[in-house]
C-alpha positions in Angstrom: -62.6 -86.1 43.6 -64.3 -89.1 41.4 -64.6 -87.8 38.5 -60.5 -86.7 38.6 -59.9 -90.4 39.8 -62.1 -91.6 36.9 -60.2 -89.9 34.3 -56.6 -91.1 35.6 -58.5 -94.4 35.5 -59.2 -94.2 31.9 -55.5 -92.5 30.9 -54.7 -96.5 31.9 -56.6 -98.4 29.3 -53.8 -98.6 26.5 -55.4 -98.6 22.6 -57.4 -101.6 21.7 -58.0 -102.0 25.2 -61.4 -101.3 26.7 -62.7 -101.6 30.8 -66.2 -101.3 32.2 -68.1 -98.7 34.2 -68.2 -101.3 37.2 -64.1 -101.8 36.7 -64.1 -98.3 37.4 -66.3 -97.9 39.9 -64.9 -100.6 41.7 -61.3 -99.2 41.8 -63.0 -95.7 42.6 -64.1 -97.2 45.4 -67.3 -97.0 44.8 -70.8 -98.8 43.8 -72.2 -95.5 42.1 -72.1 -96.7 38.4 -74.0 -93.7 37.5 -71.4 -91.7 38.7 -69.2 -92.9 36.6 -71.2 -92.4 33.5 -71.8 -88.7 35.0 -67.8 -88.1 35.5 -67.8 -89.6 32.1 -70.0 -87.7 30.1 -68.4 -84.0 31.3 -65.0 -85.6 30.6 -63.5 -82.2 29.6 -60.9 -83.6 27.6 -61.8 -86.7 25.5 -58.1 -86.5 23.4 -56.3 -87.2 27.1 -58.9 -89.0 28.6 -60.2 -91.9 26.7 -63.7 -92.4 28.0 -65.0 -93.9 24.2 -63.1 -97.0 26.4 -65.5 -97.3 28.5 -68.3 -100.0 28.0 -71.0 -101.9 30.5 -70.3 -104.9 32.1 -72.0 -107.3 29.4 -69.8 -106.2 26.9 -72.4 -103.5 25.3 -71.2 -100.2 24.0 -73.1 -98.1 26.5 -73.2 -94.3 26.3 -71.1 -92.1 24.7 -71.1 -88.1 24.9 -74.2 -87.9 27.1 -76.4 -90.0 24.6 -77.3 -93.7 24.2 -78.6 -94.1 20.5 -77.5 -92.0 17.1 -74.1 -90.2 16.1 -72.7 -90.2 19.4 -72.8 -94.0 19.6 -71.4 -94.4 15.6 -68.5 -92.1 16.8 -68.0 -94.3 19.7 -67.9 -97.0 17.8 -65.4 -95.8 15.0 -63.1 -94.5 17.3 -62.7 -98.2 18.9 -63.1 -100.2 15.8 -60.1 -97.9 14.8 -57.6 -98.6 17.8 -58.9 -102.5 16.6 -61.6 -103.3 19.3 -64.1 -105.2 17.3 -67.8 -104.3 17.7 -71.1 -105.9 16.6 -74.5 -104.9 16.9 -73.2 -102.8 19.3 -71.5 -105.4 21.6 -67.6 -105.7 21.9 -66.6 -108.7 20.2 -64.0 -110.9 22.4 -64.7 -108.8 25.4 -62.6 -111.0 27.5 -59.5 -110.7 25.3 -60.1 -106.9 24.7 -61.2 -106.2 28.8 -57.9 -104.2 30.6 -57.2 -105.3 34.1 -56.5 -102.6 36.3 
């Protein structure tokens, strides 16, 4: 099943590291990027599974928790600034250096 793949997939991305929804589409297999973010926002356990990892392709924060704007997006946010992936204006900062290669 994707979303099971997607969630393994995320378990990989050590702290301070983040990956893209393409990344993980791509080793999913597939070119759905929307089901990604789907498999991503009913991720039923975000402790485990990581998904506040997970950012688009140009280095933008993307969604977080089923939204796209307000606290959902701060708590994304916080929760990477605090395993040290630096963000500003809502862009990852040195997203080369902070990108995990599967």
């Amino acid at each position: 099943m994707l979303s099971e793949n997607v969630y393994e997939l995320c378990r990989k991305i050590p702290a301070g590291k983040i990956s893209t929804y393409k990344a993980l589409a791509e080793e999913s297999n597939t070119k759905s990027y929307r089901a990604i973010g789907q498999a991503l926002k009913r991720n039923p356990n975000p402790i485990s599974t990581p998904c506040h990892r997970i950012v688009s392709s140009s280095g933008l924060i993307g969604g977080f928790k089923g939204k796209n704007s307000g606290k959902e997006i701060k708590e994304k946010i916080k929760l990477l600034e605090k395993e040290g992936v630096k963000v500003k204006n809502n862009k990852v900062v040195d997203f080369e250096t902070a990108l995990h290669k599967f």
